[in-house]
PyMOL Python script that loads the backbone (N, CA, C, O; Angstrom):
from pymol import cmd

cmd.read_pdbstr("""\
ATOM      1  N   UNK A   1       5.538   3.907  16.599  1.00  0.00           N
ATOM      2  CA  UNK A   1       4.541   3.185  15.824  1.00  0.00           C
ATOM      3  C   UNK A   1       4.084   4.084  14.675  1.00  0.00           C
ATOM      4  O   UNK A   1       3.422   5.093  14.919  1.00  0.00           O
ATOM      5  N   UNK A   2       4.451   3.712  13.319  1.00  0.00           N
ATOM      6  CA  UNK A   2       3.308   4.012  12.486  1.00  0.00           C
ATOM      7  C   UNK A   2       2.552   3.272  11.618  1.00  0.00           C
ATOM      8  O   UNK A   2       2.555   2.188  11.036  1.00  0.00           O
ATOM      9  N   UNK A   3       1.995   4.129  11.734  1.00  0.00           N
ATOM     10  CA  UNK A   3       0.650   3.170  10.636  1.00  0.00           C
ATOM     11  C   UNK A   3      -0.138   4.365   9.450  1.00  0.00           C
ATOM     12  O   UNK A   3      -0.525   5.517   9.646  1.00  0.00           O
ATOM     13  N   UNK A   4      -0.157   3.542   8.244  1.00  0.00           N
ATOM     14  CA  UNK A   4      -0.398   3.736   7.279  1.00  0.00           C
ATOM     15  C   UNK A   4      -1.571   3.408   6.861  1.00  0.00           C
ATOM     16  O   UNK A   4      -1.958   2.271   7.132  1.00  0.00           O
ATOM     17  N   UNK A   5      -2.428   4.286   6.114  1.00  0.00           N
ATOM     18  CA  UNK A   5      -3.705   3.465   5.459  1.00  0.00           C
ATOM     19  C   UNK A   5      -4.078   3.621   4.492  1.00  0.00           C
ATOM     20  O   UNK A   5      -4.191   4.810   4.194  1.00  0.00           O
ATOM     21  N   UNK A   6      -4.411   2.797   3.631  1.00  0.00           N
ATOM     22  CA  UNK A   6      -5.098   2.808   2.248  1.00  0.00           C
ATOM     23  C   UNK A   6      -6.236   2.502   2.557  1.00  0.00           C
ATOM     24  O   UNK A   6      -6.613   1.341   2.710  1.00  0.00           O
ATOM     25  N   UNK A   7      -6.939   3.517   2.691  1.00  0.00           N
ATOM     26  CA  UNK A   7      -8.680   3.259   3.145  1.00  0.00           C
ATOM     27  C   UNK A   7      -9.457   3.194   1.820  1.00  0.00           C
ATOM     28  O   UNK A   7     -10.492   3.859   1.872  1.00  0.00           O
ATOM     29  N   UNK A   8      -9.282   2.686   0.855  1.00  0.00           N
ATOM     30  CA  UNK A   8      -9.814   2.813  -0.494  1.00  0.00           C
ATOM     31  C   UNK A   8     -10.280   1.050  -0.767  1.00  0.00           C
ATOM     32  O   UNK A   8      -9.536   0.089  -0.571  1.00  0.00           O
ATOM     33  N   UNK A   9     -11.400   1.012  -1.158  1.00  0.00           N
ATOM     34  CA  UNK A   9     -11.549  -0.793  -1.285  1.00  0.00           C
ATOM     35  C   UNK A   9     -10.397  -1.219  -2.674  1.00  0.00           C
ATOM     36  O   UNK A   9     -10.018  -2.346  -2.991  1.00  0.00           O
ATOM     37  N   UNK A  10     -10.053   0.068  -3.292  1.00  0.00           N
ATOM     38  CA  UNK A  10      -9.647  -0.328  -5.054  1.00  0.00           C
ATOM     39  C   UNK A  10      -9.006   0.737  -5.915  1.00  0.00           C
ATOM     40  O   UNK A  10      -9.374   1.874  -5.620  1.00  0.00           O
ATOM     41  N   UNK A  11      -8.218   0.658  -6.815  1.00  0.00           N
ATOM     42  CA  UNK A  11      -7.815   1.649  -7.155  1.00  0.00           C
ATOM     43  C   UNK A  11      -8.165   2.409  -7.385  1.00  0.00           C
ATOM     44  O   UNK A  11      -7.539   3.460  -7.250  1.00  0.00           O
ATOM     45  N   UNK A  12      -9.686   2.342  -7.997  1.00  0.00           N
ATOM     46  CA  UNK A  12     -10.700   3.344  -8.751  1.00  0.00           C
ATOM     47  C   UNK A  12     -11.489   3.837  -8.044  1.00  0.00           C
ATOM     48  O   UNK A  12     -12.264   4.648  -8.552  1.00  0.00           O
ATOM     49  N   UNK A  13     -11.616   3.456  -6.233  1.00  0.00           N
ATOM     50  CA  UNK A  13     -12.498   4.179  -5.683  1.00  0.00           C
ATOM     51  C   UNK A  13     -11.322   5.446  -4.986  1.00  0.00           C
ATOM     52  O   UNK A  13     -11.744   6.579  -4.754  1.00  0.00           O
ATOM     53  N   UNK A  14     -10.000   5.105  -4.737  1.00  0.00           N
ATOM     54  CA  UNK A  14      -9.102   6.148  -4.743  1.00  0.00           C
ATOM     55  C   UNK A  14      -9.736   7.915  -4.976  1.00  0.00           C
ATOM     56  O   UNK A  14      -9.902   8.398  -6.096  1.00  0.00           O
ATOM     57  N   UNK A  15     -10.008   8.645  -3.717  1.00  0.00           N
ATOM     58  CA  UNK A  15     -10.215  10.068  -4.428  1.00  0.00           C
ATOM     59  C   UNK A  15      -9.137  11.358  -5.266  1.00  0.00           C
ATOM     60  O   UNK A  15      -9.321  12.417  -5.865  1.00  0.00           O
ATOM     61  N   UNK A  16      -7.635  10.248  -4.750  1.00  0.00           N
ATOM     62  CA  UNK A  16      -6.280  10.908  -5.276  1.00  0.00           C
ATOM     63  C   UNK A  16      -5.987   9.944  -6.673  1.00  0.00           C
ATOM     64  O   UNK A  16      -5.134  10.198  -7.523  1.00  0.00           O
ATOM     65  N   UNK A  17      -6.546   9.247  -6.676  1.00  0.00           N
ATOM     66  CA  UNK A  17      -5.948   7.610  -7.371  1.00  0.00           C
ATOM     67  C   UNK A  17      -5.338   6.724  -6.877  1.00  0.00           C
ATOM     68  O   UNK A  17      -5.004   6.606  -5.698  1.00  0.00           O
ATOM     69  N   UNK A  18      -5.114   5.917  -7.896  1.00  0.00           N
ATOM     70  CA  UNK A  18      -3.921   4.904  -7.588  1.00  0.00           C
ATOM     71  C   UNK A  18      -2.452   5.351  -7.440  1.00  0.00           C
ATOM     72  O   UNK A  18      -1.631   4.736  -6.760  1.00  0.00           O
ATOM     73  N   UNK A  19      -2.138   6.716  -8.284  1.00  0.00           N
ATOM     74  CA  UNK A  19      -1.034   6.843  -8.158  1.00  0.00           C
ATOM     75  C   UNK A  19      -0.066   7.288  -6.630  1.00  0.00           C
ATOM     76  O   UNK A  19       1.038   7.111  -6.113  1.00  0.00           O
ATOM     77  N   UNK A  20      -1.591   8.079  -6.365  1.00  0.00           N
ATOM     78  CA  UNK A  20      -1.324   8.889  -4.984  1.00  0.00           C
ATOM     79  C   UNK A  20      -1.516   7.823  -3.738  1.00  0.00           C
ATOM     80  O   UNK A  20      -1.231   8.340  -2.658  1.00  0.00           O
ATOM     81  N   UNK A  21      -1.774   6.983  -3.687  1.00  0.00           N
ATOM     82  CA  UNK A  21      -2.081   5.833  -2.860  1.00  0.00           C
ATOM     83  C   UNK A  21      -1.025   4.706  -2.726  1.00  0.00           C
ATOM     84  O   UNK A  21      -0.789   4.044  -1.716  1.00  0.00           O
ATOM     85  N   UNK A  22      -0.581   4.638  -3.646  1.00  0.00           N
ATOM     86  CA  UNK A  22       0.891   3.645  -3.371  1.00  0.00           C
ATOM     87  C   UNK A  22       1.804   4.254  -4.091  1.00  0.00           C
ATOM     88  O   UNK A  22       2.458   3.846  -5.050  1.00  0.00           O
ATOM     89  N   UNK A  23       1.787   5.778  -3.272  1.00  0.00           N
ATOM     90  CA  UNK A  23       3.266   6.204  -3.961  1.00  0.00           C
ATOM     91  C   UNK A  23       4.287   5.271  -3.460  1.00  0.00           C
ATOM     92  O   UNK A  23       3.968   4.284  -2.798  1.00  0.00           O
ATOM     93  N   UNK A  24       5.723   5.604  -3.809  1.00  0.00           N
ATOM     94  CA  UNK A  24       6.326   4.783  -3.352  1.00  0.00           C
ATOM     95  C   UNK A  24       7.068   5.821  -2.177  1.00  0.00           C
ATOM     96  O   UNK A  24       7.263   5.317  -1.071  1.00  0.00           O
ATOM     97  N   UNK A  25       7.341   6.766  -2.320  1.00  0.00           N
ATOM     98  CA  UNK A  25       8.132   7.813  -0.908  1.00  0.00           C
ATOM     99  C   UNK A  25       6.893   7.376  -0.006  1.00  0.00           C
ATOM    100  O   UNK A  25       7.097   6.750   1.033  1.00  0.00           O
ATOM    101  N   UNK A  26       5.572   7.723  -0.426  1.00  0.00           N
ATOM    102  CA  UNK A  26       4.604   7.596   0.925  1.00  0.00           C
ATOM    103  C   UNK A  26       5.186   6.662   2.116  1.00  0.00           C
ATOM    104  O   UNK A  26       5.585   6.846   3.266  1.00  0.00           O
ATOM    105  N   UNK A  27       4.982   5.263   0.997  1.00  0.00           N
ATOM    106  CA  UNK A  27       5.248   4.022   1.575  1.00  0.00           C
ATOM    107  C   UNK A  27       6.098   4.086   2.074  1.00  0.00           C
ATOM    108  O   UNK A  27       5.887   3.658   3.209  1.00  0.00           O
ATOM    109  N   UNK A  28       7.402   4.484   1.925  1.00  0.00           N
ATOM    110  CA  UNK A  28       8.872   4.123   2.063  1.00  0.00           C
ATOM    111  C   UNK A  28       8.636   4.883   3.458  1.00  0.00           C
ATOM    112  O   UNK A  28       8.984   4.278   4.472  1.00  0.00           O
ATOM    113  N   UNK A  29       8.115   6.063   3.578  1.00  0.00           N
ATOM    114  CA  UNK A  29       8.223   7.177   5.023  1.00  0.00           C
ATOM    115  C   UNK A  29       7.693   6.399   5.852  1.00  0.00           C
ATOM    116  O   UNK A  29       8.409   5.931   6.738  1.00  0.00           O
ATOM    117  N   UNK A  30       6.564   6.121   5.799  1.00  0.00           N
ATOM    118  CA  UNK A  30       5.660   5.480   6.824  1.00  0.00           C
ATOM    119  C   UNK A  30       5.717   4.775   7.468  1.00  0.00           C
ATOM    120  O   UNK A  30       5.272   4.775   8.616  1.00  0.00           O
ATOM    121  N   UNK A  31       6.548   3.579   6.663  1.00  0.00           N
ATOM    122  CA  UNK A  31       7.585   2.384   7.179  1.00  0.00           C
ATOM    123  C   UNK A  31       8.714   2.578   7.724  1.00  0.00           C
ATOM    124  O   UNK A  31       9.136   2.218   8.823  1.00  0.00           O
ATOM    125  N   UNK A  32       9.333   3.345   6.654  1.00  0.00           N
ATOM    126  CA  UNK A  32      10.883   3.526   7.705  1.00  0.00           C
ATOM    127  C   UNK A  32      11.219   4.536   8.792  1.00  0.00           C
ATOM    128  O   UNK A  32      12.312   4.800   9.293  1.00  0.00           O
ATOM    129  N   UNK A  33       9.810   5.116   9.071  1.00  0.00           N
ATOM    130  CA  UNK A  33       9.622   6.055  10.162  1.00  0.00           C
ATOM    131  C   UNK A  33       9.316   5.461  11.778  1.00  0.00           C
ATOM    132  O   UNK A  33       9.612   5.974  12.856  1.00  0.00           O
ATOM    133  N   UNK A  34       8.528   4.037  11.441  1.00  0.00           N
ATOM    134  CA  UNK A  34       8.178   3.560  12.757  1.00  0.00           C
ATOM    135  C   UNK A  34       9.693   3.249  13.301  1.00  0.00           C
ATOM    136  O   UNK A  34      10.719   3.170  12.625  1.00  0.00           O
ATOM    137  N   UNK A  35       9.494   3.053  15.114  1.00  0.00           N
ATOM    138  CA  UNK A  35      10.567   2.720  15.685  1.00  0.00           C
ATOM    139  C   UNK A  35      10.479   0.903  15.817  1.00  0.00           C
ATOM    140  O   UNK A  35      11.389   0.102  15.602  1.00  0.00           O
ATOM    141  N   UNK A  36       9.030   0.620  16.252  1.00  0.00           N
ATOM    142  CA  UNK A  36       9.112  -0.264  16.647  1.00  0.00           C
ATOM    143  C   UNK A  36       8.143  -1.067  15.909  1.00  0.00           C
ATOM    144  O   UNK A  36       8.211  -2.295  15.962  1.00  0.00           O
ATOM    145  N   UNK A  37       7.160  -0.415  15.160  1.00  0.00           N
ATOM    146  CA  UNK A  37       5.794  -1.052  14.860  1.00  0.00           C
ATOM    147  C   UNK A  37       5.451  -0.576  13.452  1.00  0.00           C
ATOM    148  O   UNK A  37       5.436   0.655  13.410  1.00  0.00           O
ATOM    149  N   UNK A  38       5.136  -1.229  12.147  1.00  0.00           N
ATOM    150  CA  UNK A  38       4.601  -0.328  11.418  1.00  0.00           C
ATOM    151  C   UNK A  38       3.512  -1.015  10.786  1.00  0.00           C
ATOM    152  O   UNK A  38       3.636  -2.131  10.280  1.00  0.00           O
ATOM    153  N   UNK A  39       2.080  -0.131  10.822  1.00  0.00           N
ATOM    154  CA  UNK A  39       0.897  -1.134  10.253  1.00  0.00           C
ATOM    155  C   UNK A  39       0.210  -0.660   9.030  1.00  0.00           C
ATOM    156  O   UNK A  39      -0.344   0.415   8.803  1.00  0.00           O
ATOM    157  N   UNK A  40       0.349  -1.557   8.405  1.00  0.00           N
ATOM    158  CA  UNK A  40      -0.517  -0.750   7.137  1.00  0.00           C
ATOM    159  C   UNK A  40      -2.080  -1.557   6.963  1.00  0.00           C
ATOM    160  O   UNK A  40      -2.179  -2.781   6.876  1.00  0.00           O
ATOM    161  N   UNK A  41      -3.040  -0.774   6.940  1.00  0.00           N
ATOM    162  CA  UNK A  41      -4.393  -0.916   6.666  1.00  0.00           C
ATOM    163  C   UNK A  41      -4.848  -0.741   5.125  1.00  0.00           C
ATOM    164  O   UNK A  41      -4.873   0.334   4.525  1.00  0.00           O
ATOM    165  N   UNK A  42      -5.116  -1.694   4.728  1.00  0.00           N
ATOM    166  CA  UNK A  42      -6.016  -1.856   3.457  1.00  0.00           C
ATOM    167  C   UNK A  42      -6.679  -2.742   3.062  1.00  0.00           C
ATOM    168  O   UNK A  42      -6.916  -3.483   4.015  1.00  0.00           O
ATOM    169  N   UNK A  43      -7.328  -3.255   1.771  1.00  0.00           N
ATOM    170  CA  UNK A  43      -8.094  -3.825   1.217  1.00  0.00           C
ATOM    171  C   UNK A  43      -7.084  -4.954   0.371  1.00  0.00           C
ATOM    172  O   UNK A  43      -6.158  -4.640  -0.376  1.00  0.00           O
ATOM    173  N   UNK A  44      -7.413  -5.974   0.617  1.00  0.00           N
ATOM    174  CA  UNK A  44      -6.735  -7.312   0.142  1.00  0.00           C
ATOM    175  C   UNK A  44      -6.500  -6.817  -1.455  1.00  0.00           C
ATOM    176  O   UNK A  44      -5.444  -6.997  -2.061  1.00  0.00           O
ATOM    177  N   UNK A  45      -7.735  -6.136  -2.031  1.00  0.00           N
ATOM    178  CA  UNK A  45      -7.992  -5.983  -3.194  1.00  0.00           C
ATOM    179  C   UNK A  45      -7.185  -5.057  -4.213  1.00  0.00           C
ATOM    180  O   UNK A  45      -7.168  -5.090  -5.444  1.00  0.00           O
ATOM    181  N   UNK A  46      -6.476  -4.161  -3.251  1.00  0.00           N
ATOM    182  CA  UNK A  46      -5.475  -3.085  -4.090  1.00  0.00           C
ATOM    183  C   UNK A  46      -4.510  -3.954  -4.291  1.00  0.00           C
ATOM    184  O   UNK A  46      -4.360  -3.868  -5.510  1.00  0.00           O
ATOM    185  N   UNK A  47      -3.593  -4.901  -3.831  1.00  0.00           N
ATOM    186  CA  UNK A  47      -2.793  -5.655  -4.218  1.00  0.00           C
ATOM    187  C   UNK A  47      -3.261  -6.654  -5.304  1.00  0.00           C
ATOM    188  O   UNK A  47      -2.465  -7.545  -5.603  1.00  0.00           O
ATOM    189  N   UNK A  48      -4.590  -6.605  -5.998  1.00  0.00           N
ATOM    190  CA  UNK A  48      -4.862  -7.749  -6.670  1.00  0.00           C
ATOM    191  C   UNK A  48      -5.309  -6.619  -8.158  1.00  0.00           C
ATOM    192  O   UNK A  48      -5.741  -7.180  -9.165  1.00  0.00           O
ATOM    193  N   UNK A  49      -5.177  -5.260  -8.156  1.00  0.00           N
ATOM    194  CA  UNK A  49      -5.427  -4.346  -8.859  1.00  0.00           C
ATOM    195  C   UNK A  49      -4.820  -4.814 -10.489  1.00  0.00           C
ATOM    196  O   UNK A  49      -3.861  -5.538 -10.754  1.00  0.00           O
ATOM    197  N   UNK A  50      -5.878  -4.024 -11.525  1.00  0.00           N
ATOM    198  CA  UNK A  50      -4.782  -3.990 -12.682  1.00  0.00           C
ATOM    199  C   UNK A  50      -4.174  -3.243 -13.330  1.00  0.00           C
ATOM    200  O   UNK A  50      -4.911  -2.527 -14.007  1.00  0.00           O
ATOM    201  N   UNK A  51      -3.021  -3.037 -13.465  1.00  0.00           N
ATOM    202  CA  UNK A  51      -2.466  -1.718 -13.788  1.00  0.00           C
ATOM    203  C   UNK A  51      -2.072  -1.304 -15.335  1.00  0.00           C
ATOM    204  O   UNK A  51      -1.946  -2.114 -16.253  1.00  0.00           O
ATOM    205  N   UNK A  52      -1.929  -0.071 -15.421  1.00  0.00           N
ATOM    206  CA  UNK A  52      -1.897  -0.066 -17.339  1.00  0.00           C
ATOM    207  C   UNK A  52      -0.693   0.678 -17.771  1.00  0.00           C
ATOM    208  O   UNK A  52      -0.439   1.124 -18.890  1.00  0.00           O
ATOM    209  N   UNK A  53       0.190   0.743 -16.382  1.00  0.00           N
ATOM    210  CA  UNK A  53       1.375   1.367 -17.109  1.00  0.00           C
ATOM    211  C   UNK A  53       2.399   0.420 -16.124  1.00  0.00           C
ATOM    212  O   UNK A  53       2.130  -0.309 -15.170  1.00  0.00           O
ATOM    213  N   UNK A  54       3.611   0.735 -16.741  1.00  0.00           N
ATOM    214  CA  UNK A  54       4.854  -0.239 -15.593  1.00  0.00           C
ATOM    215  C   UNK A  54       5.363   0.490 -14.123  1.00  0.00           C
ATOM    216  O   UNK A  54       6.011   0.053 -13.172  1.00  0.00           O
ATOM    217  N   UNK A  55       4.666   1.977 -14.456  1.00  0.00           N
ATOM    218  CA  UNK A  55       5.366   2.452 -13.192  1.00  0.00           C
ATOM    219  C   UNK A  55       4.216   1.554 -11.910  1.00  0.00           C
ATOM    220  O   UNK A  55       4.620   1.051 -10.862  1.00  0.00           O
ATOM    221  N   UNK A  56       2.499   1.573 -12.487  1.00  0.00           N
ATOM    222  CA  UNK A  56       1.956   1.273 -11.488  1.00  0.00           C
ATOM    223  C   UNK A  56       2.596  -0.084 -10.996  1.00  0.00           C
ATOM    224  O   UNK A  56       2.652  -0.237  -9.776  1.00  0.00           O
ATOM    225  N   UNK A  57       3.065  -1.048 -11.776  1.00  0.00           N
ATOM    226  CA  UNK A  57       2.950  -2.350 -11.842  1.00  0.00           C
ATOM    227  C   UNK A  57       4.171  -2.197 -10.594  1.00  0.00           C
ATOM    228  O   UNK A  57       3.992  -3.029  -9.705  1.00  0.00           O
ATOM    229  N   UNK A  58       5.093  -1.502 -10.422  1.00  0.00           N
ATOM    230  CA  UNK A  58       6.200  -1.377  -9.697  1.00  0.00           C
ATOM    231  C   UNK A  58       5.658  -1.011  -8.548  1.00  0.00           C
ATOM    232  O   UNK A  58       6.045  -1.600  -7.538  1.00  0.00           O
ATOM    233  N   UNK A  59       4.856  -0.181  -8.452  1.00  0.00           N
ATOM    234  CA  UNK A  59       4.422   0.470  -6.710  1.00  0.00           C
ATOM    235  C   UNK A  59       3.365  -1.007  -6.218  1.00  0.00           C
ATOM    236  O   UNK A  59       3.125  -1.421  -5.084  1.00  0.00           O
ATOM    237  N   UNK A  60       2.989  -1.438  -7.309  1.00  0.00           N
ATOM    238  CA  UNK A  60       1.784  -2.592  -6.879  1.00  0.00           C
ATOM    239  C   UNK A  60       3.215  -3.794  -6.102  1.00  0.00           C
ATOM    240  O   UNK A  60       3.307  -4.353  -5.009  1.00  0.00           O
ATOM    241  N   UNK A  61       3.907  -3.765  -7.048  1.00  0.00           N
ATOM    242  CA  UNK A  61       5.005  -4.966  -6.343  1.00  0.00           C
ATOM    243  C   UNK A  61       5.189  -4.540  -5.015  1.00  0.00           C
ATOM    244  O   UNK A  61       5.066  -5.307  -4.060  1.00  0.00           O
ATOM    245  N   UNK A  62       5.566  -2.997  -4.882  1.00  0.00           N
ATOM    246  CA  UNK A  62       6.456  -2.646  -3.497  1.00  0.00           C
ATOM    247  C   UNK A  62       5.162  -3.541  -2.525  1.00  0.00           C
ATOM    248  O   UNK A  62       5.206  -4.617  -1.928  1.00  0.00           O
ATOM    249  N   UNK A  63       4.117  -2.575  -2.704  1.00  0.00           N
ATOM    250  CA  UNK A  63       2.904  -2.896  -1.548  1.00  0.00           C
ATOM    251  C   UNK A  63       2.538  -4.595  -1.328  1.00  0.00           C
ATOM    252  O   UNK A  63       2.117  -5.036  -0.259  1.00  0.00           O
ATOM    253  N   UNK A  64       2.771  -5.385  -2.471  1.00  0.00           N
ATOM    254  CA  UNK A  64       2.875  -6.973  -2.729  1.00  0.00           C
ATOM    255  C   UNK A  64       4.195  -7.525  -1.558  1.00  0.00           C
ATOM    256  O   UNK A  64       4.142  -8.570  -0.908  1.00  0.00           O
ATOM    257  N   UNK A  65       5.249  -6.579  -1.527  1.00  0.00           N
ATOM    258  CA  UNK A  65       6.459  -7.032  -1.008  1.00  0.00           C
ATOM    259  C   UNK A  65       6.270  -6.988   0.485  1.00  0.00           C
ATOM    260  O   UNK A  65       6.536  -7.903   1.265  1.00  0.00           O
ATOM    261  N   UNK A  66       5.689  -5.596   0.831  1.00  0.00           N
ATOM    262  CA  UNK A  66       5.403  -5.275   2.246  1.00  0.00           C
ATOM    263  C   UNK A  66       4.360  -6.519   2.586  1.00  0.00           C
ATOM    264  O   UNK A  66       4.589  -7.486   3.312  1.00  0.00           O
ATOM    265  N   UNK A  67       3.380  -6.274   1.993  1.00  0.00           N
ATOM    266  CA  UNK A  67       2.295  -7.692   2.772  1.00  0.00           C
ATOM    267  C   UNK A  67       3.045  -8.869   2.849  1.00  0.00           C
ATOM    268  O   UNK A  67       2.740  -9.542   3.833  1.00  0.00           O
ATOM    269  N   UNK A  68       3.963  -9.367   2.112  1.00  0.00           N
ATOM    270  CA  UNK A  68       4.437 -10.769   1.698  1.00  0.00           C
ATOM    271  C   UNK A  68       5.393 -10.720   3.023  1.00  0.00           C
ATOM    272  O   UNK A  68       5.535 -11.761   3.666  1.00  0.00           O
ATOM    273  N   UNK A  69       6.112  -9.411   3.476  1.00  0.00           N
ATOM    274  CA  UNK A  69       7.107  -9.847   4.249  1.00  0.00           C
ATOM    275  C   UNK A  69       6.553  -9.133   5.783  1.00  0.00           C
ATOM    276  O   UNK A  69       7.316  -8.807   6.692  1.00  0.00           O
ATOM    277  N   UNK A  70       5.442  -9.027   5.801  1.00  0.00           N
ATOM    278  CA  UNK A  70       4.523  -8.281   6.815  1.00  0.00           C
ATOM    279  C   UNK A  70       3.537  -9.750   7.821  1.00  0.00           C
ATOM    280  O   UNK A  70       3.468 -10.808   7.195  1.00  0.00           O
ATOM    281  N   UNK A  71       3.234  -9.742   8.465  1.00  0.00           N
ATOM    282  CA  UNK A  71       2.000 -10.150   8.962  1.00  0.00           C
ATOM    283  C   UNK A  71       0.779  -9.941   9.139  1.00  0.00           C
ATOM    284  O   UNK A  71       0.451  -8.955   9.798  1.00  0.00           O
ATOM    285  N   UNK A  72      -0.097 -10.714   8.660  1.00  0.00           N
ATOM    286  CA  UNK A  72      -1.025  -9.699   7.803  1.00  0.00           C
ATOM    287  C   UNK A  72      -2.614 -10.331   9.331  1.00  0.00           C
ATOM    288  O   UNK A  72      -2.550 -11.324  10.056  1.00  0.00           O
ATOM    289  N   UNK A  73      -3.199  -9.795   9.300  1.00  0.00           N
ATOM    290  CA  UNK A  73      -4.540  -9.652  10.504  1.00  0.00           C
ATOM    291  C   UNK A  73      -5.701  -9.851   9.954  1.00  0.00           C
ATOM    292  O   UNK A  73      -5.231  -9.608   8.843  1.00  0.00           O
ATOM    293  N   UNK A  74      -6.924 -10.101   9.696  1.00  0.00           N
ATOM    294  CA  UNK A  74      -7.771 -10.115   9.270  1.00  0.00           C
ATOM    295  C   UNK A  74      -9.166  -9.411  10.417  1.00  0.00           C
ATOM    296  O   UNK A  74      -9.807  -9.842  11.375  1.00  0.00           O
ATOM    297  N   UNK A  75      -9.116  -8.252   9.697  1.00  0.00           N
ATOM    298  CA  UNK A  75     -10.736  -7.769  10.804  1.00  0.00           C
ATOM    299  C   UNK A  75     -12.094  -8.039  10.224  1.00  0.00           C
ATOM    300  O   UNK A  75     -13.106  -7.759  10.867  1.00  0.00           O
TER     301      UNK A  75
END
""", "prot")
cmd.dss("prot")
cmd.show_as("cartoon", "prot")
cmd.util.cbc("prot")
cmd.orient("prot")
């Protein structure tokens, strides 16, 4: 099992940023590390972020892709 978290409500409350928060290796480890389970914790709201360059716009898709093909929980 792993699990991942973006404990940040938003990009801008980020204490690394946005960039450091949906890297894309992060993501990619975290996920393709679980055996059986992989959960990611965050804020509906980083996926709804606006970004000002194309690299962000690309890590925003990956994390868009994971929720879209994820099951998502509501606490």
């Amino acid at each position: 099992v792993a699990i991942y978290s973006l404990t940040a409500s938003d990009g801008d409350s980020a204490p690394r940023g946005i960039d450091f928060l949906l890297d894309p290796n992060r993501l990619n480890v975290a996920i393709s590390r679980a055996q059986c389970l992989s959960i990611v914790v965050g804020s509906p709201e980083l996926a709804t972020g606006i970004s000002n360059s194309i690299s962000n716009v690309q890590r925003l898709n990956r994390l868009c892709s994971v929720i879209a093909n994820g099951q998502s929980k509501e606490i």
